[in-house]
C-alpha positions in Angstrom: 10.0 10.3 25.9 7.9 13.5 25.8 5.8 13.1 23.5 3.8 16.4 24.0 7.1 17.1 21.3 6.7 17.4 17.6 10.3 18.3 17.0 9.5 18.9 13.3 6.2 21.1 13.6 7.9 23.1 16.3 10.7 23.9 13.5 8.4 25.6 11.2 6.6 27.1 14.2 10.2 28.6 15.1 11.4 29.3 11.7 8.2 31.6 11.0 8.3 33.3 14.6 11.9 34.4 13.9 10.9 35.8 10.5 13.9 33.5 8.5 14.3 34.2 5.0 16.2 31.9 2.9 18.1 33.0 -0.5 17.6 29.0 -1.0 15.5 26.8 -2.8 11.9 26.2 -2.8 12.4 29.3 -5.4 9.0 30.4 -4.7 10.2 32.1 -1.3 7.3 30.8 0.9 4.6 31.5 -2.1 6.0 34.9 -2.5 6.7 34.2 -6.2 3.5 31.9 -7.1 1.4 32.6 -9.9 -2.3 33.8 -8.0 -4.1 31.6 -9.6 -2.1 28.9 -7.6 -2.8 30.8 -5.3 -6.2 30.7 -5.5 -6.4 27.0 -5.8 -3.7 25.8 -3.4 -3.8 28.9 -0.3 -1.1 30.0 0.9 -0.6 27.9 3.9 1.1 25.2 1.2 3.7 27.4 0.1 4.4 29.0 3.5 5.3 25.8 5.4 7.1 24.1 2.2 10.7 25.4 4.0 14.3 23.7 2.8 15.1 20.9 5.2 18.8 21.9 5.8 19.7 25.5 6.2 16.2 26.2 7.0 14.0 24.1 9.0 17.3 23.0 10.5 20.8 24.7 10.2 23.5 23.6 7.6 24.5 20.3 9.0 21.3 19.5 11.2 22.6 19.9 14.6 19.1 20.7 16.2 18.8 16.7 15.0 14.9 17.7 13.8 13.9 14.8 12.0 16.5 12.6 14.6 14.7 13.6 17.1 11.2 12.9 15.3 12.0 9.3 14.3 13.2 8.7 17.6 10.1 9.9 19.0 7.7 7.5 15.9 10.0 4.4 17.5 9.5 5.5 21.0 5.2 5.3 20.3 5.0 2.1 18.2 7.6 -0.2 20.5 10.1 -0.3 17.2 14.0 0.2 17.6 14.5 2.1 15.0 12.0 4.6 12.5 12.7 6.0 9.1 10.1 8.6 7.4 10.2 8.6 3.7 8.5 11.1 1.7 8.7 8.9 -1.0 6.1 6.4 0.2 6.3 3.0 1.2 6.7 2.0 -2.8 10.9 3.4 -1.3 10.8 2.3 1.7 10.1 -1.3 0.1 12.6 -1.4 -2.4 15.3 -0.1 0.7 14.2 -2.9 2.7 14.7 -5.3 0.1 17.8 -4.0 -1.2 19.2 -4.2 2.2 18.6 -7.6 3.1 19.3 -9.2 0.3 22.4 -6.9 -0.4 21.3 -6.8 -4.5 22.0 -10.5 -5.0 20.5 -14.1 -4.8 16.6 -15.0 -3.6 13.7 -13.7 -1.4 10.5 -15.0 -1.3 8.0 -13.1 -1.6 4.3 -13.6 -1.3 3.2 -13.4 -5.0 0.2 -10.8 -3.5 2.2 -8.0 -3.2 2.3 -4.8 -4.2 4.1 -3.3 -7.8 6.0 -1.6 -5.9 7.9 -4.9 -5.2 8.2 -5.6 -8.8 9.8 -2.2 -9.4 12.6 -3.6 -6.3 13.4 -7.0 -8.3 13.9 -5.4 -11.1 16.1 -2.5 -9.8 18.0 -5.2 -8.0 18.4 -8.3 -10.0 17.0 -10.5 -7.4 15.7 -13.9 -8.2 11.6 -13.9 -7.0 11.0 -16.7 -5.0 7.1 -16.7 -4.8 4.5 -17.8 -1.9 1.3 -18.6 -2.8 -1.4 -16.8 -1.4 -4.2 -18.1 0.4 -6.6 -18.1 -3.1 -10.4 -17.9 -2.2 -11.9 -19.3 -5.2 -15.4 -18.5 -4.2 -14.3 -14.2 -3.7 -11.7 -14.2 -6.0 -9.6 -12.7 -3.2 -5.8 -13.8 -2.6 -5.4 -13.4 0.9 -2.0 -13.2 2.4 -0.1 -16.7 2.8 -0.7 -19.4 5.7 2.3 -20.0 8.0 2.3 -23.4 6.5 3.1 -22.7 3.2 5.9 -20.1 4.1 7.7 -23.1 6.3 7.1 -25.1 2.5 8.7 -22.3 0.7 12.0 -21.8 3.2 12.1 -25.5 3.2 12.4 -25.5 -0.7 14.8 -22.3 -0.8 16.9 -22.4 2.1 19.7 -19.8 0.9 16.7 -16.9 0.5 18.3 -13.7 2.3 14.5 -13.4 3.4 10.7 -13.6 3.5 8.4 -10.7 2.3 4.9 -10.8 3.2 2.3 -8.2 2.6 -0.5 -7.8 5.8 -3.0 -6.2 6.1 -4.0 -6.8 2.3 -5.6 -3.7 0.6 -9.2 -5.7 1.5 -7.9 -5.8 4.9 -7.4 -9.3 5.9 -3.9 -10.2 7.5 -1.8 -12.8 7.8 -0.5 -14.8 11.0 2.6 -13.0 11.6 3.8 -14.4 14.9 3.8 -17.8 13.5 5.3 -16.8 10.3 7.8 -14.1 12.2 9.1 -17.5 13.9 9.3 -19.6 11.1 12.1 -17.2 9.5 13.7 -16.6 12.7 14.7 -20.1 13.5 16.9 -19.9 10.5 17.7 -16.8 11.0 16.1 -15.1 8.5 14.8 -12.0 8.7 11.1 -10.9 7.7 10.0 -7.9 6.3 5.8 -6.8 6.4 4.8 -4.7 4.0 2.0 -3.2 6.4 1.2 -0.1 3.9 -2.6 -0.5 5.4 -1.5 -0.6 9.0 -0.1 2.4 10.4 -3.0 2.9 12.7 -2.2 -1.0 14.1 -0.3 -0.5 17.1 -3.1 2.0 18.7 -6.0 -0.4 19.3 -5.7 -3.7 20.7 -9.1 -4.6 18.6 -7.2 -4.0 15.6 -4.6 -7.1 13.9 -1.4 -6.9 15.8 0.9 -4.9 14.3 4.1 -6.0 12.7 6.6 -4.9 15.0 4.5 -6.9 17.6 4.6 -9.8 16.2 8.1 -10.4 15.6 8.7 -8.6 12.3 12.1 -7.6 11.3 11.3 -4.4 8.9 7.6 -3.2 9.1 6.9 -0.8 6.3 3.6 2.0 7.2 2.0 4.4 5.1 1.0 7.1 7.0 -1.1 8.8 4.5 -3.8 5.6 3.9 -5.0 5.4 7.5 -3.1 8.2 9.6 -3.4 11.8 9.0 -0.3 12.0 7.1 0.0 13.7 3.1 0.0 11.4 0.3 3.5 9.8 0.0 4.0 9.9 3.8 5.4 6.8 4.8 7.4 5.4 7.5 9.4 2.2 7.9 10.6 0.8 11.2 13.3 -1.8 12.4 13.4 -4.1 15.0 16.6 -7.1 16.2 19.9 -7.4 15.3 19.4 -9.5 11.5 19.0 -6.3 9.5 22.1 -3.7 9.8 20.4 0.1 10.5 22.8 1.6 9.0 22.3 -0.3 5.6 18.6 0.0 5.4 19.0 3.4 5.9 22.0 3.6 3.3 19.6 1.9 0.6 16.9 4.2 1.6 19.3 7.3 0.6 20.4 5.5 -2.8 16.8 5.8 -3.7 15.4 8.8 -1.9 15.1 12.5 -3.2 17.6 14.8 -1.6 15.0 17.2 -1.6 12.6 15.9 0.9 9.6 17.6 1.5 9.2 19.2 5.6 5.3 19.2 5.1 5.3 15.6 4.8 7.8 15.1 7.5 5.8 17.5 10.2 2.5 16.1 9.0 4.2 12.1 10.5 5.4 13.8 13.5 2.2 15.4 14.2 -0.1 12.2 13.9 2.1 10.8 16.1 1.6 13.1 18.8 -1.7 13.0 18.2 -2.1 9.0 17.6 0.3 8.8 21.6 -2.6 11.3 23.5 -5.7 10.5 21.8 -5.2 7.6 19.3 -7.0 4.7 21.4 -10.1 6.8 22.1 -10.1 8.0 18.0 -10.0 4.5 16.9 -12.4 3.0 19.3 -14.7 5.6 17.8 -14.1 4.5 14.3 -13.9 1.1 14.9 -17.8 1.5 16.4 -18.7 3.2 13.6 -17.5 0.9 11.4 -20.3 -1.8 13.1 -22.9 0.8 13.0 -22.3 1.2 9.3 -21.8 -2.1 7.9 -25.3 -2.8 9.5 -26.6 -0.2 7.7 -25.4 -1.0 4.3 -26.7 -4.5 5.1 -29.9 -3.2 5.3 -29.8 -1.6 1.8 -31.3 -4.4 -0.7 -29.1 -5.3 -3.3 -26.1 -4.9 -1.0 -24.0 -7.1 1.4 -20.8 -6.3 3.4 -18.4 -8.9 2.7 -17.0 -9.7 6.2 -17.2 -13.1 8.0 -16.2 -14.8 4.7 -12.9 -12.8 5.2 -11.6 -14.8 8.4 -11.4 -18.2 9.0 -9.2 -22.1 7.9 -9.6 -21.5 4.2 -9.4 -17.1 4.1 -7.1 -14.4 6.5 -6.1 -14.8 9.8 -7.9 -11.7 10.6 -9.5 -8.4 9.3 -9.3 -5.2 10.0 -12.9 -4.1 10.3 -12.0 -0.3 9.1 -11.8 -2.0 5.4 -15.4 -2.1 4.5 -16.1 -4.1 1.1 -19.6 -4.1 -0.4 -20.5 -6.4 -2.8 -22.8 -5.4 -5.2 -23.5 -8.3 -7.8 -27.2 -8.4 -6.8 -27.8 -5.1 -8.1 -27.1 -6.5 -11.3 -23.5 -4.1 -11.6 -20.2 -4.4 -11.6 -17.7 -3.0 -8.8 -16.4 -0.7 -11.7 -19.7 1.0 -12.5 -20.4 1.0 -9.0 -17.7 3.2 -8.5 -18.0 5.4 -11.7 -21.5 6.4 -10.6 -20.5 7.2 -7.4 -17.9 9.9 -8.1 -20.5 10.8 -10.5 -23.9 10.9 -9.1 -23.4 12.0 -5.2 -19.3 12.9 -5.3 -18.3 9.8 -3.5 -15.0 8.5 -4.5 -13.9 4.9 -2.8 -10.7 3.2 -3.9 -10.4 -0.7 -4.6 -13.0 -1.5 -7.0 -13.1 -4.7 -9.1 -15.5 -6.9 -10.9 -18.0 -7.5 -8.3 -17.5 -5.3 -5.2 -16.4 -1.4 -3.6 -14.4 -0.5 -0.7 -14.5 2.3 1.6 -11.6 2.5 4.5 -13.0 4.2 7.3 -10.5 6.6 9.5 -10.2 8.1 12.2 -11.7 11.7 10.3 -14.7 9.9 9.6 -17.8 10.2 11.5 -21.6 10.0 11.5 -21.8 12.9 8.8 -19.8 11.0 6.6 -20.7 7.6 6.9 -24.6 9.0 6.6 -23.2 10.6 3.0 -22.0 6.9 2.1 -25.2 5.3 3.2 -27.1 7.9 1.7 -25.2 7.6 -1.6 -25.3 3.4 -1.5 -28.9 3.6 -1.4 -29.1 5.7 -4.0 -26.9 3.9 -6.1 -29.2 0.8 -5.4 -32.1 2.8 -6.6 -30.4 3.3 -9.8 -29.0 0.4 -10.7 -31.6 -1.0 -12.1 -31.1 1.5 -15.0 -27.4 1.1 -15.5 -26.2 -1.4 -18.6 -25.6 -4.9 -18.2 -21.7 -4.7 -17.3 -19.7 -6.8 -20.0 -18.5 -9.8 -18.3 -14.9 -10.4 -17.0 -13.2 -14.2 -17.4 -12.2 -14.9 -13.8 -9.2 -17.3 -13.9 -8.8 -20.0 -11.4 -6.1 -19.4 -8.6 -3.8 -22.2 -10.9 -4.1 -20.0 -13.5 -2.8 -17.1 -12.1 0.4 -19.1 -10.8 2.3 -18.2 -13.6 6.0 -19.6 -13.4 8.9 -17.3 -13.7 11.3 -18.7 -16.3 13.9 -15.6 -15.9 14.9 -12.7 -13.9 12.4 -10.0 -13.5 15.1 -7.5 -14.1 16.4 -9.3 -17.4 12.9 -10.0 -19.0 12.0 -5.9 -18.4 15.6 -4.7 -19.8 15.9 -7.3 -22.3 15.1 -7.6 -26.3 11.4 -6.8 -26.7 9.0 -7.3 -29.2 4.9 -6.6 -29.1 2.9 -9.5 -29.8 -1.4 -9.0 -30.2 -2.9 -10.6 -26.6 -3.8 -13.7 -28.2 -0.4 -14.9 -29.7 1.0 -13.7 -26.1 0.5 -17.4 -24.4 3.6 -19.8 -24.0 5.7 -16.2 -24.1 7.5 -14.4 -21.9 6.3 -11.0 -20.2 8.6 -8.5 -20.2 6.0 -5.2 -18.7 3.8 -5.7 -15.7 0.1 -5.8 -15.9 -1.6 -4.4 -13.1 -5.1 -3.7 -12.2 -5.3 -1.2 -9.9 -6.5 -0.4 -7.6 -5.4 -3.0 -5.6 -2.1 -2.5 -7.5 -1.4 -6.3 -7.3 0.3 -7.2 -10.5 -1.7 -10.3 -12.8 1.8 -10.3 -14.4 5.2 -9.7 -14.1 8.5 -9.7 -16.3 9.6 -13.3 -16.0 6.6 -15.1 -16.1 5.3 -17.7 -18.7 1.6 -15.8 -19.5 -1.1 -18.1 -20.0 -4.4 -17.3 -21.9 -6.4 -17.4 -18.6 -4.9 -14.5 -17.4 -4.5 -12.7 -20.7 -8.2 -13.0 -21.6 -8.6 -12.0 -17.6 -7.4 -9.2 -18.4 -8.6 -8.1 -21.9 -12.6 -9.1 -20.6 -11.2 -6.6 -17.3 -10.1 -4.0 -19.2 -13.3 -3.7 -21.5 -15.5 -3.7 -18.2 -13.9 -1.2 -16.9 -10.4 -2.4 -14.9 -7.8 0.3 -15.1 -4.1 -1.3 -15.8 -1.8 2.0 -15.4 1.4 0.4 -16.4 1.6 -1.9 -19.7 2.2 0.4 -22.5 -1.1 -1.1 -23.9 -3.8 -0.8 -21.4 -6.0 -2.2 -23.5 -4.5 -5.7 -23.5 -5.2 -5.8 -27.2 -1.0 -6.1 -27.4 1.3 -7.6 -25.3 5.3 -6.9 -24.3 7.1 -10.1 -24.6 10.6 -11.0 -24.6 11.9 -11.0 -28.3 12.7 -14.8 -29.0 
């Protein structure tokens, strides 16, 4: 294929060449109508290329095939048989997946590291959770994604699961073995869908983790907009063999998706692919060097250490992608969550998993030496200053058993069910019915179903008054618990 084309990019090219005017939604008529002010903050290049999808971009019933053509072209780059873009990030694309293996009824396993997103798709569906236990590191406090091992222990246990849903790379970048676990469900004929919301830039560089598709995957879920060049909520899924029906997946996708979809997101996909097709290997081998160049430096800052080795090996991942760097800054006498704070405070640095002990800063392809000098310059400065930073108020780490919670009922029935609010410490021995998520990562602590247990409940109270941010229980402060009403 051509892939000089970016079918979607072109469009809008076209459509403002030719002067089109649309008596159609968006009502703002290409920023004609916007408030200045909007203006003022947003430009005008926003508005101008925000253009309806169908009797716009494209005609009435998309026979210039657009976004066809586009997907076709996403498939064509990354070896996959089929491409999807959702402009409703991978948290859709997810849930379609699932939905469309599992057809809304009976088990999937699932690794119990995965994103809320999944949560949102059991309870949607009604499925019954089958969880695989991470690969805990008891030392980190990192749950890194399952062995193949205990995947062939779980399918052994649950044979009738419609499938196996593994998450890889993690948001700390280490990755599971795929191949081996990609076999494991095929020789029953199983298919397995990767959530692989970190890896979009995979299949560009062969000194990155093999990519999903790659390895065997059936459904390989990518969000374009954490390391491509895509807008926020840019996400693509792709499809590969004959054990998941196209036609469904894409069917589920629809049930969920807006009707409205935004063409900025779609052109900004089809762009980075072009892009990712003619230059992508020399931009990543660029990155990936000055990823080594940097984690040397923040070695070299006292106080600091760049947790990598202790990522890969028999007891942690199967490998790492090295654009995830993680400081750890314990010896400074701080936690990851003041770390952070002071950072977007201080010198306007904003990184995105925090936790108790440590920072991350994903490196992309936009990054370069001016930017990675910013974040050295800004880590030593934050050494500097640590010193005079508060004690940070401790946080109750559970032990891996402790966060093995077991589900006693649907996820779907506990979250619809009776409900009643219980204070955090008469929650153990009950039944959740909210998620608690710290987040970042996003990885829920607990989920409607599960049996809580006081580890994890005074886990997260000592986490939330350290500074962990829990978006979606309706108390965030853990003082109160949702149960199920007994």
């Amino acid at each position: 294929m051509d892939h000089s084309e970016a079918p979607i990019l072109d469009g809008i090219n076209e459509y403002h060449r030719l002067d089109r005017y649309g008596f159609t939604p968006p009502g703002h008529r290409q920023g004609r109508g916007a408030d200045e002010r909007t203006i003022d903050a947003l430009g005008r290049g926003p508005f101008r290329s925000d253009l309806l999808a169908t009797a716009g971009l494209d005609d009435r019933k998309s026979s210039r095939g657009l976004l066809k053509k586009a997907q076709e072209l996403m498939a064509d780059a990354v070896g996959a048989e089929h491409a999807f873009f959702s402009t409703c990030g991978s948290s859709l694309s997810v849930k379609a997946a699932i939905l469309a293996v599992t057809r809304g009824s009976g088990e999937i396993l699932i690794g119990r590291d995965a994103h809320k997103s999944v949560t949102a798709g059991l309870i949607l569906s009604g499925l019954q959770p089958r969880w695989i236990r991470p690969t805990w590191d008891e030392e980190l406090h990192i749950a890194h994604p399952p062995s193949a091992e205990t995947v062939e222990a779980m399918w052994q246990r649950y044979p009738d699961a419609s499938a196996a849903l593994i998450v890889s790379p993690t948001p700390y970048g280490t990755c599971a073995d795929l191949s081996a676990i990609a076999d494991i469900c095929h020789r029953r004929g199983k298919p397995l869908i990767v959530d692989e919301a970190w890896g979009a830039h995979l299949p560009f560089h062969e000194d990155l983790p093999t990519w999903a598709m790659s390895a065997g995957a059936d459904i390989c879920v990518a969000s374009v907009h954490k390391m491509g060049m895509g807008f926020e909520q840019g996400s693509v899924y792709h499809l590969q063999g004959d054990l998941v029906d196209p036609v469904r997946l894409s069917q589920c996708a629809d049930l969920l998706a807006t009707t409205s979809s935004n063409v900025m997101l779609y052109a900004a996909i089809d762009g980075w692919r072009r892009q990712m097709v003619e230059h992508g290997h020399d931009l990543l081998g660029r990155s990936l060097d000055l990823a080594r160049g940097l984690r040397t430096r923040i070695d070299g800052i006292d106080g600091l250490h760049t947790v990598t080795e202790e990522l890969v090996g028999a007891e942690a991942s199967h490998d790492l992608d090295p654009l995830h760097v993680l400081i750890d800054v314990a010896e400074l006498g701080i936690s990851g969550y003041q770390a952070a704070d002071w950072l977007r405070a201080e010198p306007r640095i904003d990184v995105g998993l925090n936790d108790h002990r440590r920072v991350e800063a994903t490196l992309s392809q936009a990054d370069d030496d001016d930017t990675a000098d910013r974040l050295v310059q800004a880590l030593t400065d934050l050494a500097k200053a640590a010193p005079s930073l508060p004690a940070p108020p401790p946080v109750s780490l559970p032990r891996s058993a402790d966060l093995e919670m077991d589900t006693v009922m649907l996820p779907r029935e506990a979250f619809f069910g009776p409900v009643e609010v219980v204070a955090a410490d008469e929650a153990a021995g009950r039944v959740a019915a909210e998620q608690i998520t710290p987040y970042p990562p996003g990885i829920p602590a607990i989920l409607p179903g599960e049996r809580i247990n006081a580890a994890v409940v005074e886990y997260l109270r000592t986490g939330a008054e350290a500074g962990m941010v829990l978006p979606d229980p309706a108390d965030p402060t853990v003082k109160t618990i949702r149960v199920v009403r007994t």
